[in-house]
GUMIVO-291380 format. One record per residue (C-alpha): residue number from 1; residue in one letter; x, y, z. Coordinates in Angstrom, 1 decimal, m for minus. Layout:
resi,resn,xx,yy,zz
NUM,A,X,Y,Z
...
//
This chain:
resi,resn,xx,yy,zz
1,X,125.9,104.4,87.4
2,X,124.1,102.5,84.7
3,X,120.3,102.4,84.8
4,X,118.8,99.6,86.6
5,X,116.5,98.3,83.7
6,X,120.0,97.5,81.8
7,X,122.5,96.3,84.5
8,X,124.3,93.1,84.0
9,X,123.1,91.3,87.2
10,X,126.8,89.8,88.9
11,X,127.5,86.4,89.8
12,X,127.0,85.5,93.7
13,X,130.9,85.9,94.1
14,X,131.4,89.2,91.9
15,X,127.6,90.0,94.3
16,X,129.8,89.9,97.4
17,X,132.3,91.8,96.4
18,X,130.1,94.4,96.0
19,X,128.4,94.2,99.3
20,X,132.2,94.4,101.0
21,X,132.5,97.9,98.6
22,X,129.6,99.0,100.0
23,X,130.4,98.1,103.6
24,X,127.4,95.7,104.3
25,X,129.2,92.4,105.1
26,X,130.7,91.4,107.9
27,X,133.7,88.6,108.4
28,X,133.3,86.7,111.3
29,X,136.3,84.7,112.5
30,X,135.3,83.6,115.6
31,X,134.8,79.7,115.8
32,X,131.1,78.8,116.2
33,X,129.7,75.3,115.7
34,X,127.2,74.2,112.8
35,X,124.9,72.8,115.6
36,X,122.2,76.3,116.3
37,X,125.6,78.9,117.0
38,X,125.5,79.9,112.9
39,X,121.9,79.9,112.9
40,X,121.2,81.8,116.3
41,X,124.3,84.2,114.7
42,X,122.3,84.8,111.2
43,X,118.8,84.9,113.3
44,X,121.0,87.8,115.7
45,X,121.7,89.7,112.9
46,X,118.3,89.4,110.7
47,X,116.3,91.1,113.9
48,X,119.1,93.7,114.2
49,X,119.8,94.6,110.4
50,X,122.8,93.9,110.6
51,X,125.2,93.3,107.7
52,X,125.7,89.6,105.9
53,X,127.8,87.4,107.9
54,X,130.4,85.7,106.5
55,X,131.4,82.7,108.7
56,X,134.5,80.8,107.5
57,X,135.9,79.1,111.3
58,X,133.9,76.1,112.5
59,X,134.4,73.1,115.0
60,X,135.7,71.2,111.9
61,X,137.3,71.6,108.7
62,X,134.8,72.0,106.2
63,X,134.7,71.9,101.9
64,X,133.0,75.8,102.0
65,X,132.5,78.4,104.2
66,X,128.7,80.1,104.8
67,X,127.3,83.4,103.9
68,X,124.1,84.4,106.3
69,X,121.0,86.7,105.3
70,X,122.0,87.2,101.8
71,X,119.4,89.2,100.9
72,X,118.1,90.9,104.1
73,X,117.7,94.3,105.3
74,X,120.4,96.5,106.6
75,X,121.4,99.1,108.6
76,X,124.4,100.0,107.1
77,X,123.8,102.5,103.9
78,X,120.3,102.1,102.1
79,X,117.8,99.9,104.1
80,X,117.2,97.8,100.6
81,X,120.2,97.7,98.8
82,X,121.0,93.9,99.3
83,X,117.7,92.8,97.4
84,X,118.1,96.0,95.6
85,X,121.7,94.8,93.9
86,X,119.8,91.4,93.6
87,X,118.2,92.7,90.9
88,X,120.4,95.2,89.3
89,X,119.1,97.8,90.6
90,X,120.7,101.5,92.1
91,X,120.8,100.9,96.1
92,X,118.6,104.6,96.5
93,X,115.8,103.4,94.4
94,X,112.7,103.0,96.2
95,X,111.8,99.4,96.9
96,X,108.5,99.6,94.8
97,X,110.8,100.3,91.7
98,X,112.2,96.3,92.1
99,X,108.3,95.3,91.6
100,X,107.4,97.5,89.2
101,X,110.8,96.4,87.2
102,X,109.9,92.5,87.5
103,X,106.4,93.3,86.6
104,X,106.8,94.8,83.3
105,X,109.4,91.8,82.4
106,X,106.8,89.7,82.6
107,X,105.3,91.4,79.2
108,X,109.0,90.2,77.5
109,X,109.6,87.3,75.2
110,X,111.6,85.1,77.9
111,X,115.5,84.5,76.4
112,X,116.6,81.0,76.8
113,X,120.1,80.1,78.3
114,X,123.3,79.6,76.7
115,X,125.0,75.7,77.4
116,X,128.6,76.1,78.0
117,X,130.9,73.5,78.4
118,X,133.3,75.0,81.2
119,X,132.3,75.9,84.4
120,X,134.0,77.0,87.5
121,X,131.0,75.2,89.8
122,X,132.6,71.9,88.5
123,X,136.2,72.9,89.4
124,X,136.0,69.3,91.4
125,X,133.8,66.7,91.2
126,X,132.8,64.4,94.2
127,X,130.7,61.3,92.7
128,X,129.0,58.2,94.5
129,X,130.3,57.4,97.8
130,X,132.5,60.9,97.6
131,X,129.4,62.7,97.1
132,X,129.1,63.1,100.9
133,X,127.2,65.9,102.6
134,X,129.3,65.3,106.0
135,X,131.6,67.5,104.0
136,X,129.5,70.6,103.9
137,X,128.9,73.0,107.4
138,X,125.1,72.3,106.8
139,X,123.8,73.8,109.9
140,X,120.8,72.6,112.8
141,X,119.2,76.8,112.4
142,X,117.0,76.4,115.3
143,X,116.6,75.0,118.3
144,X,113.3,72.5,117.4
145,X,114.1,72.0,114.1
146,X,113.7,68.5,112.8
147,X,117.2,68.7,111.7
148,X,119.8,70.4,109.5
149,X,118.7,72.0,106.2
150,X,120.9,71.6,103.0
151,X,118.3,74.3,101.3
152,X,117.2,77.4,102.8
153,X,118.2,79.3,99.6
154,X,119.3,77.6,97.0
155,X,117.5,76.5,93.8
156,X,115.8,73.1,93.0
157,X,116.1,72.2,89.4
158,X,113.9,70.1,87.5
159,X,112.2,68.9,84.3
160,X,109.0,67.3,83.4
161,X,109.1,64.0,81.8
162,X,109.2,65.3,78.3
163,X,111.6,68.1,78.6
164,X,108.8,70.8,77.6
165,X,108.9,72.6,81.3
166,X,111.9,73.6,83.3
167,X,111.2,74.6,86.2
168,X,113.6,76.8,89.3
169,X,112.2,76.8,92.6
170,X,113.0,77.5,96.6
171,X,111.9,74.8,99.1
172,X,113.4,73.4,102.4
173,X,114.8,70.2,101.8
174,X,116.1,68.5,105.4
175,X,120.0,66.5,105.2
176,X,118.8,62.5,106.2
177,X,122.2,61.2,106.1
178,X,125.6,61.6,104.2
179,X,124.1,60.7,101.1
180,X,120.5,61.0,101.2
181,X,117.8,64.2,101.5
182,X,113.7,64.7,102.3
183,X,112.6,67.5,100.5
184,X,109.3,69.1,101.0
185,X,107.5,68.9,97.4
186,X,104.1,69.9,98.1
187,X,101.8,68.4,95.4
188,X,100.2,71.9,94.8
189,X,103.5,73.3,93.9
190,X,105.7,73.0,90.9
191,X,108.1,71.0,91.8
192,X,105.4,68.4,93.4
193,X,103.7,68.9,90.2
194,X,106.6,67.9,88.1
195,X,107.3,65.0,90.5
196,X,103.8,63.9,90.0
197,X,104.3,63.3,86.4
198,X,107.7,61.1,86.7
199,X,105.5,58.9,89.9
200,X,102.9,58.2,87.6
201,X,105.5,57.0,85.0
202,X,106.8,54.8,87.5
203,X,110.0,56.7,87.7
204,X,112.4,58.9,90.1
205,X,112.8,62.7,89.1
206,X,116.3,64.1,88.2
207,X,117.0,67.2,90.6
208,X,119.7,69.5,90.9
209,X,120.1,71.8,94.0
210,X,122.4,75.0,93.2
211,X,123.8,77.2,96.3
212,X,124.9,80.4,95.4
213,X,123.2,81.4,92.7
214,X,123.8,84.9,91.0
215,X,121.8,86.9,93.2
216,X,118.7,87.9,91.0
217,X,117.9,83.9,90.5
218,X,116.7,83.5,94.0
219,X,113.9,86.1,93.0
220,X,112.7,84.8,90.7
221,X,112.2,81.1,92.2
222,X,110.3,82.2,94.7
223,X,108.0,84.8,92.0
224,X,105.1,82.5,91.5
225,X,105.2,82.4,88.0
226,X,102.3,80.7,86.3
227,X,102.7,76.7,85.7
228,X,104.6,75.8,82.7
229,X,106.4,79.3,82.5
230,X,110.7,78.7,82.4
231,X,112.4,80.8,85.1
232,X,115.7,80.7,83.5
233,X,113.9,82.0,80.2
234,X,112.4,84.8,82.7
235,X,115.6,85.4,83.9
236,X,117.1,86.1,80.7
237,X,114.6,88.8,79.7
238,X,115.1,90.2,83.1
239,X,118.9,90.7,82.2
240,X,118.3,91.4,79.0
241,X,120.8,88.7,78.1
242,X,120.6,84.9,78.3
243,X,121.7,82.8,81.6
244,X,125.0,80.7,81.3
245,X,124.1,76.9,82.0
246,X,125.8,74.1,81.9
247,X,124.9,70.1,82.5
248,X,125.2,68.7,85.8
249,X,127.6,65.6,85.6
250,X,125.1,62.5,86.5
251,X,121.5,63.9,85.9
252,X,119.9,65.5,82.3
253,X,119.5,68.8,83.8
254,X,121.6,72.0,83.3
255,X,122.3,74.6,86.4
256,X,124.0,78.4,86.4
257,X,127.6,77.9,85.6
258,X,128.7,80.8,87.8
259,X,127.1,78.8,91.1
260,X,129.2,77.8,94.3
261,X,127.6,74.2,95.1
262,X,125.5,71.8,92.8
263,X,124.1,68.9,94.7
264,X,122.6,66.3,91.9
265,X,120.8,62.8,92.2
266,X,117.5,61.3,92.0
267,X,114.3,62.1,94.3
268,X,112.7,58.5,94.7
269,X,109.2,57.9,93.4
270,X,108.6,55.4,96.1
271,X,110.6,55.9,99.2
272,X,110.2,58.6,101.9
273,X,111.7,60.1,104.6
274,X,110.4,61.9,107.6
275,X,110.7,65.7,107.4
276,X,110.5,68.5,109.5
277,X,109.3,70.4,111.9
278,X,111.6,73.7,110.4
279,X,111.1,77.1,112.2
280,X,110.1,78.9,109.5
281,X,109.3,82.0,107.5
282,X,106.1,83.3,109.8
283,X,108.3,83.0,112.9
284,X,107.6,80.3,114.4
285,X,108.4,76.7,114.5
286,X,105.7,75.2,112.0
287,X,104.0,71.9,111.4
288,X,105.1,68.4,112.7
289,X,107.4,65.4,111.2
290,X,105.7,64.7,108.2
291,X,107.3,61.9,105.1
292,X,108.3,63.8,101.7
293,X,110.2,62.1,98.7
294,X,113.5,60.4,99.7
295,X,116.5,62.3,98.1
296,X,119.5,60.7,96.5
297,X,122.2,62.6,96.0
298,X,124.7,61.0,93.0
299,X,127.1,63.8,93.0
300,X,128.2,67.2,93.9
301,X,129.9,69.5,92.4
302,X,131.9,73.3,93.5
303,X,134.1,75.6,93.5
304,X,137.1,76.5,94.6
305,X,136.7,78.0,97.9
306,X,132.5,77.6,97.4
307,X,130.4,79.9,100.1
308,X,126.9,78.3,101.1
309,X,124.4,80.9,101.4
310,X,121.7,80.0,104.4
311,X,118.6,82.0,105.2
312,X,117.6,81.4,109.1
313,X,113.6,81.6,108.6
314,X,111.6,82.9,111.2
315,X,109.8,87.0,112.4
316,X,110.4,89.0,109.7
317,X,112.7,90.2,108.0
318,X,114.7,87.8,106.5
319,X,115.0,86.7,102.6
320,X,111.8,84.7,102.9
321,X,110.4,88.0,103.4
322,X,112.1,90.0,100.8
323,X,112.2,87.9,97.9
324,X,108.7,86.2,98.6
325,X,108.1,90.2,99.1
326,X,109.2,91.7,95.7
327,X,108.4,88.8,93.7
328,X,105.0,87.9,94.8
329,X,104.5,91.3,94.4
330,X,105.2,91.8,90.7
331,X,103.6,89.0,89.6
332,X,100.0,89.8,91.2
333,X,100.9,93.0,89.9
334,X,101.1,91.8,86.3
335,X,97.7,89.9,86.7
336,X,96.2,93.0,88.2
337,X,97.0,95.5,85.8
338,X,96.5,92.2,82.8
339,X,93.1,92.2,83.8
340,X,92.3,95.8,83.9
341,X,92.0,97.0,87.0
342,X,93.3,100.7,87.6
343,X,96.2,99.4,90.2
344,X,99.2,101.3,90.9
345,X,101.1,99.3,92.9
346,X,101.4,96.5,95.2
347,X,103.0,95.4,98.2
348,X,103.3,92.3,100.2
349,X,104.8,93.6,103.2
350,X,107.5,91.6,104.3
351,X,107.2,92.7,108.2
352,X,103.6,91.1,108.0
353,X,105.5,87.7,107.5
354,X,103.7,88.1,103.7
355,X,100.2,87.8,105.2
356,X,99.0,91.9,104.3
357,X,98.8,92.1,100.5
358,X,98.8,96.1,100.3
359,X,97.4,97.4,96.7
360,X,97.6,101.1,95.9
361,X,95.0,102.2,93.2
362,X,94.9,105.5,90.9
363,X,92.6,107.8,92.2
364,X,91.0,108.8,88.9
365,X,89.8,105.2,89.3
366,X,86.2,106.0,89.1
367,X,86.9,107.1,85.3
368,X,88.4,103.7,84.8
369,X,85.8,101.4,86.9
370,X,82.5,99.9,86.1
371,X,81.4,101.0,89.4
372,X,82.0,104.0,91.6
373,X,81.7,101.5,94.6
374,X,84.8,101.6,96.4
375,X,83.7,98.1,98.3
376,X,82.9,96.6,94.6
377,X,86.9,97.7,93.6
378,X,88.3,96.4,96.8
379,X,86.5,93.1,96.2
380,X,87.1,93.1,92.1
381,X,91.0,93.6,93.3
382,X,90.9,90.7,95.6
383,X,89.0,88.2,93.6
384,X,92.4,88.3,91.3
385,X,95.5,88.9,94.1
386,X,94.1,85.4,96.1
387,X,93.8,83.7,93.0
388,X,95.6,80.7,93.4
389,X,100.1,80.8,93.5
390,X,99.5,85.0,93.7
391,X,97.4,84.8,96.4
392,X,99.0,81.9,98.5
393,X,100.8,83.8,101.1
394,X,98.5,86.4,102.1
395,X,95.5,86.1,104.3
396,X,94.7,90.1,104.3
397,X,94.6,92.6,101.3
398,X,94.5,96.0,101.9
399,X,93.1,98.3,99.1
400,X,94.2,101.9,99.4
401,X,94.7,105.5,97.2
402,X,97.7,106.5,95.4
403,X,98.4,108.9,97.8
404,X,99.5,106.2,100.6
405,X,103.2,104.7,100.2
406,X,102.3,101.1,100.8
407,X,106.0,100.3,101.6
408,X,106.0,102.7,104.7
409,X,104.7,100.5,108.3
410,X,103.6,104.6,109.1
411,X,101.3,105.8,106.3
412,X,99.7,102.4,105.6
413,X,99.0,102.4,109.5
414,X,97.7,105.7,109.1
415,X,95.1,104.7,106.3
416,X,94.1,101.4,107.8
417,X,92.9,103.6,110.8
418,X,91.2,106.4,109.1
419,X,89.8,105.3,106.6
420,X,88.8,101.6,106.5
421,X,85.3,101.7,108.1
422,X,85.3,99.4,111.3
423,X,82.3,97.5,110.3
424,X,81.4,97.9,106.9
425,X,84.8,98.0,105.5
426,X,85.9,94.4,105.7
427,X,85.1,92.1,103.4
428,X,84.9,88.6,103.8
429,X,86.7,86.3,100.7
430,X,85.2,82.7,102.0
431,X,86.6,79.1,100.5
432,X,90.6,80.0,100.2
433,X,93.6,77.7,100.2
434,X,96.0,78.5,103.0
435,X,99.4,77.2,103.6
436,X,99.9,74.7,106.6
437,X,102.2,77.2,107.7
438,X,100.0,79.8,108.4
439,X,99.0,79.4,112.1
440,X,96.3,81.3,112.8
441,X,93.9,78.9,111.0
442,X,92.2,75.8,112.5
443,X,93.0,72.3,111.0
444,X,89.5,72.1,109.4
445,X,90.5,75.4,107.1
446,X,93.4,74.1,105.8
447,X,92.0,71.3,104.1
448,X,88.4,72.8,103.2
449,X,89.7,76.3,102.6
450,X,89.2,79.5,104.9
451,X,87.8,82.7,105.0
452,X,90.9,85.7,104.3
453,X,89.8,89.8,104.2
454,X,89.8,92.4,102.2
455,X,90.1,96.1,103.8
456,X,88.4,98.8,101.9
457,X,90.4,101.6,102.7
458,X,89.5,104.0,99.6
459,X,88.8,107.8,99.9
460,X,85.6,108.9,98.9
461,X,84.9,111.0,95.6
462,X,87.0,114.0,95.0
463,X,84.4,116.2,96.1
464,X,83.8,114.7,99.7
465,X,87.2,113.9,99.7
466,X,89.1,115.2,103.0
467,X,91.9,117.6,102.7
468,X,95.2,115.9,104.1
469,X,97.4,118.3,106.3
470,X,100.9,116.5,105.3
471,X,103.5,118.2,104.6
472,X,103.9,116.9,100.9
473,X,99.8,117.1,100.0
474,X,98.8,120.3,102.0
475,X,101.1,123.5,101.1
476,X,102.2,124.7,97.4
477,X,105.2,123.6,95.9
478,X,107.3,127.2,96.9
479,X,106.1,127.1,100.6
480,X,107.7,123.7,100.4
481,X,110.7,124.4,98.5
482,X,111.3,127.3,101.2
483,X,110.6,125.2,103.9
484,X,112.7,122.3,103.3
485,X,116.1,125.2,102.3
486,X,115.7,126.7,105.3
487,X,114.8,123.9,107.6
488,X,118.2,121.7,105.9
489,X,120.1,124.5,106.0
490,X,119.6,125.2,110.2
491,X,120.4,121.3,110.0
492,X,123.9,122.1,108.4
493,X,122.6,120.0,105.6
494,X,122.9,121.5,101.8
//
């Protein structure tokens, strides 16, 4: 197989061909109805690991069929290899090796896309009254939700006034009617941002929504890239190649030519619509019915045959958790390592629901350090990973040695237990911005800010250091080679 750092990253269609190859999507023919029986099925086989399901019967005939968990965990092969092959990368790799890829793109020149004039998303065309969302098997996911999301996974398109900033996103955005959508642009997020700027001209903002994107795209919406950086650009360096665009039909905005839906229209500068509650990405159903921009759908495109990806949000894992997981990650890895601090890697560990920010540092970092503290590191490293967009999802961070594999729910338990100091080792970072979503907090903290930790969970110096008795640290490397020929051999292993 090619490396990872140079594979062409497939369309979502040529993607799911791939995951049938490899075993790790499942057809289900069975009739089930749009109204909680797809979500409860996609929420079944999120908990379970189970392969993508690929639903195609439903109590009516429908313009697409859906694809569920598109980029969750599995059970079938190598635990990863769905946001693994996301990103181009070989399905054995270790998970950390997606981060650290997307991290050192972010040193790149970004590549800007390539306009084409033919695209199979626009085999038909459904415009005005025909631009209908009744037509689609967008689904009620669960049972409280406020009603039935046309996004769970798909990316939001749009441009500031003067063209300067494109900018790809992932938000839940709620079906109102036929013809009309509430979307939840929150002011401190780019999109809201960009709305912002067309409100205060007085004018709506052109938007395009994009199901089934080529499976890296997703990624990279939901990366947390600083304001005013292009994702499409980002993408392009990330393939090494540029992305294939073309323009939507009824708004001045171009979208992946290779997708499987394009909703376009207009999202209102004045109107709103009630929103909400959505059982989301922490597990539980969050927040109340709240009024977000009113959005007016002018046409939508597909194509032949289009699949609908939907995440069904909720405890972890699911592609909240994954993508949010990888991306996040590389980015506050960037900025960590950007600002000199002696980090290895980080983590923010999807099974936390993205609350525990896990950061491995060097252990020569003493040589590398203005202090030898280990409490001054842990709070130099967390000043930076809760800066603001890095920092929004986690309310913990964990600082531990090189030694500890901060993708494995055993070691990092291990080190939190042993070596973060019960009193003295948590650190208090005061005045931080919190999601609404996050429902541990009181109302007062999401609006004034709230207090998140930092867990020093560093070794002392080499010297005082304690000698570990695992199997990989304690014995020489020809005890262990032994060990492991004769132990896999008894196995019937070779």
């Amino acid at each position: 197989m090619t490396s990872p750092e140079f594979r062409n990253i497939p369309s979502f269609r040529e993607y799911l061909d791939i995951l049938a190859e490899v075993g790790d999507i499942v057809y289900i023919d069975d009739e089930l109805n749009t109204n909680l029986e797809v979500g409860a099925a996609i929420r079944y086989c999120a908990e379970n690991e189970y392969s993508a399901p690929l639903f195609s019967n439903f109590e009516r005939r429908y313009k697409s069929r859906i694809l569920g968990n598109p980029a969750g965990l599995t059970k079938i092969g190598y635990r990863w290899q769905r946001p693994l092959l996301s990103l181009g990368i070989d399905v054995w790799e270790h998970p950390l090796t997606a981060v650290r890829k997307m991290a050192s793109v972010r040193k790149r020149e970004g590549i800007k896309p390539t306009i084409v004039t033919e695209a199979c998303v626009q085999d038909h065309v459904l415009l005005g009254d025909d631009a209908n969302l009744d037509d689609f098997p967008i689904p009620l996911i669960h049972d409280g939700d406020g009603g039935r999301y046309a996004n769970t996974w798909g990316t939001i398109v749009v441009q500031s006034p003067d063209g300067r900033w494109t900018n790809w996103s992932i938000a839940r955005v709620m079906k109102a009617g036929p013809h009309k959508m509430a979307g939840m642009l929150r002011p401190a997020q780019d999109v809201g941002k960009i709305h912002a700027m067309w409100k205060e001209l007085g004018q709506d903002m052109p938007f395009a929504i994009v199901q089934g994107c080529a499976p890296d795209i997703p990624f990279v919406c939901a990366m947390g890239l600083p304001s005013g950086h292009s994702e499409v650009d980002y993408i392009g360096a990330l393939r090494g190649k540029p992305v294939q665009v073309v323009n939507c039909k009824t708004v001045p905005l171009t979208v992946p030519a290779d997708a499987e839906v394009v909703i376009e229209g207009t999202v209102s500068n004045t109107e709103t619509l009630p929103e909400g509650p959505m059982g989301e990405y922490a597990g539980y159903i969050s927040g109340t019915t709240r009024n977000w921009p009113a959005m007016s759908i002018t046409a939508i495109t597909y194509r032949d045959d289009p699949i609908w990806p939907v995440v069904s949000a909720g405890k972890p894992v699911e592609e909240d958790h994954t993508a949010i997981g990888i991306s996040y990650s590389a980015e506050c890895l960037h900025r960590l390592t950007d600002a000199g601090l002696p980090v290895s890697d980080v983590w923010l560990q999807p099974e936390s629901a993205l609350n525990m920010l896990i950061i491995s540092v060097h252990q020569d970092w003493r040589s590398k350090f203005y202090s030898s503290s280990t409490a001054v590191l842990t709070r130099a490293i967390a000043s930076v990973a809760l800066q603001p967009k890095v920092g929004f999802w986690a309310t913990r961070v964990m600082v531990v040695d090189s030694d500890i594999d901060i993708t494995d729910l055993r070691d990092v338990s291990w080190a939190f237990s042993t070596r973060c100091h019960p009193a003295y080792g948590q650190l208090a970072i005061e005045n931080q911005h919190v999601t609404p979503l996050h429902v541990m907090y009181k109302p007062s903290e999401l609006v004034d800010g709230a207090t998140k930790t930092a867990y020093d969970c560093l070794l002392g110096d080499k010297e005082t250091r304690p000698i570990s008795t695992a199997f990989d640290k304690n014995f020489s490397e020809d005890i262990k080679s032994k060990i492991i020929s004769v132990v896999d051999k008894s196995k019937g292993v070779r």
